[in-house]
MIMI-316910 format. One record per residue (C-alpha): x, y, z. Coordinates in steps of 0.1 Angstrom, whole numbers, padded with zeros to 4 digits, always signed. Layout:
// residues N
XYZ...
This chain:
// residues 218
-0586-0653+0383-0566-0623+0374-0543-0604+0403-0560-0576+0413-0535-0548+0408-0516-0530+0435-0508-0499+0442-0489-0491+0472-0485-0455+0486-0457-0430+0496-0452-0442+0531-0464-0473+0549-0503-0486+0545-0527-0486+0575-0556-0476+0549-0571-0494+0517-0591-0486+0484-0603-0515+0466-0618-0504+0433-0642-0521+0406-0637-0512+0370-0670-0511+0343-0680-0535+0321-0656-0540+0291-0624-0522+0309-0599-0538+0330-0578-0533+0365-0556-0510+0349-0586-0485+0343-0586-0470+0377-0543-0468+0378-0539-0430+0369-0569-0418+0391-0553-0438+0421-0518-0425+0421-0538-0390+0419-0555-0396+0448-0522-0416+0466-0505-0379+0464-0530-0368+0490-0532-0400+0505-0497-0412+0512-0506-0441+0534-0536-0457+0512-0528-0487+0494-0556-0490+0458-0565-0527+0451-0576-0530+0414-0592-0558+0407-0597-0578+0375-0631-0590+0364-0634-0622+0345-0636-0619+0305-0675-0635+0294-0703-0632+0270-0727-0602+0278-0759-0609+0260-0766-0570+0259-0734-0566+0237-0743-0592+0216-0725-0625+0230-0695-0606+0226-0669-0619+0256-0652-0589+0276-0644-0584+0311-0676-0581+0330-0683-0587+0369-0720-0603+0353-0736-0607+0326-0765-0581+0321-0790-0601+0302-0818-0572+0292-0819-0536+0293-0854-0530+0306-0875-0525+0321-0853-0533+0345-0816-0545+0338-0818-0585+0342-0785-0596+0356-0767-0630+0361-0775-0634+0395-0751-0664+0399-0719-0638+0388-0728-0612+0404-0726-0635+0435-0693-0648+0423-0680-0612+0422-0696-0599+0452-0673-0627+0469-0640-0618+0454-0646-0586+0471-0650-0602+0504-0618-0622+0496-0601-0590+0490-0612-0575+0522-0602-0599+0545-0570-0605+0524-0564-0566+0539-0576-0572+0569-0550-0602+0574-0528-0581+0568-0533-0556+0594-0554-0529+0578-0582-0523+0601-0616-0528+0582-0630-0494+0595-0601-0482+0572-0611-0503+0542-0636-0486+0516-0650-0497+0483-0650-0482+0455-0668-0491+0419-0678-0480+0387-0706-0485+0370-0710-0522+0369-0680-0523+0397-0700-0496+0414-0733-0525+0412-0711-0552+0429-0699-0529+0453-0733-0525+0465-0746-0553+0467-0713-0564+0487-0715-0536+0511-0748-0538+0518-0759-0571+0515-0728-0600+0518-0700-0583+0541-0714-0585+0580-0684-0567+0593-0673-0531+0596-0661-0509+0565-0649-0472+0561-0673-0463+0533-0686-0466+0496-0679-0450+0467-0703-0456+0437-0694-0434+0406-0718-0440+0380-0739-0465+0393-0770-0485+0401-0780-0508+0424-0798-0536+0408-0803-0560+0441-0817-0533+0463-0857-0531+0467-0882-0528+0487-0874-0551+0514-0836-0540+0522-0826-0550+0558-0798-0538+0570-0778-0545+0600-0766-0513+0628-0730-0517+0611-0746-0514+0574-0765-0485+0581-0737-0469+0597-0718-0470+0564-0714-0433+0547-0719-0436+0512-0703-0404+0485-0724-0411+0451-0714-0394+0422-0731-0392+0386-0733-0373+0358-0762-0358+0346-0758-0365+0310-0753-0403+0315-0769-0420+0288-0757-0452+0300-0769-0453+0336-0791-0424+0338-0794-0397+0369-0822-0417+0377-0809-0451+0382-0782-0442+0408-0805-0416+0425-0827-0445+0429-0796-0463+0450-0791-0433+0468-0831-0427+0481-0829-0464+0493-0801-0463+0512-0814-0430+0522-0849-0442+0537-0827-0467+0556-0811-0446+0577-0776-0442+0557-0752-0414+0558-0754-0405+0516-0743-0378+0497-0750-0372+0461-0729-0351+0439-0740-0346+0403-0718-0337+0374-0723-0319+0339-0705-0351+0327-0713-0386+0306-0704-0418+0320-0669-0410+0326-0648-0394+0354-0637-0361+0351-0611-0339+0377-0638-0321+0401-0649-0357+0408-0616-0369+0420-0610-0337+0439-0642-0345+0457-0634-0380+0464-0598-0370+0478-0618-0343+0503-0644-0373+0514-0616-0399+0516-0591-0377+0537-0620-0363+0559-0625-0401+0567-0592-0411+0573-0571-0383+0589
């Protein structure tokens, strides 16, 4: 496995990021949008991880980083249920990793896009027991959540910022609004914020996350 990346900030960390890339980029995607946010945020350390290079059947077989293989498109995206577990518990690693080293987990938030933004999820809300500061899904779906979610007082309790853009033709409005209304209808502090953007990130985004992320933190 890869070394996440690590950014530290301007002064000394008691607060961390840890951010998920999309399929086919790499740790280094994030980089530039941290050290934005890190000039607001001078004692938040960014933990970019690294997801594994494989075949995605989508793609045609062709190996690139991916946290899971997506194996159909519709009519609902079939995933590798086995990686996604995989990646759901490097994220867990990487939390308690912070946590040992004395950032307290109310002050840890995770952040993912697209695909990262998937893993995120499912890690938030249905692997990590303990407490978290928040989640950040950008662009994003949540392709375990259904029906039957159960979540626990400390899961429900997360706040969650989602933000999409509306001319996303790769996950549509429609998939991450879904996320959003189920976390919703359990009880979870959610905000959506749409975008005249594609799958991308764009500069009124990141201003947003640096309000939500400060207002959290201090």
């Amino acid at each position: 496995m890869t070394d996440p990346l690590i950014i530290e900030p301007a002064q000394t960390a008691d607060s961390c990021v840890i951010w998920l890339h999309g399929l086919g980029a790499d740790r280094y995607d994030f980089q530039p949008v941290a050290e934005m946010l890190q000039q607001r945020l001078l004692h938040t350390r960014f933990v970019l991880p690294q997801a594994p290079t494989r075949a995605v059947t989508i793609n045609g077989g062709w190996a690139m980083p991916s946290w899971y293989d997506i194996q159909a498109m519709s009519p609902a995206r079939a995933i590798d249920q086995a990686q996604l577990e995989q990646s759901a518990q490097t994220v867990i690693e990487l939390i308690e990793q912070q946590r040992d080293s004395g950032i307290d987990p109310r002050r840890i938030f995770l952040a993912g896009f697209s695909q990262g933004g998937a893993v995120v999820y499912h890690t938030a809300f249905l692997r990590w027991a303990g407490p978290l500061g928040g989640v950040l899904a950008l662009s994003t779906y949540a392709p375990t959540f259904g029906d039957d979610l159960k979540l626990s007082p400390l899961q429900a309790g997360l706040p969650v910022l989602c933000l999409h853009g509306s001319r996303d033709d790769v996950v549509p409005p429609a998939m991450g609004r879904a996320a959003h209304d189920c976390l919703q209808q359990n009880q979870v502090q959610t905000q959506w914020k749409e975008y005249p953007m594609a799958h991308e990130v764009q500069p009124t985004e990141i201003q947003d996350i640096g309000d939500w992320l400060a207002s959290r933190l201090g």
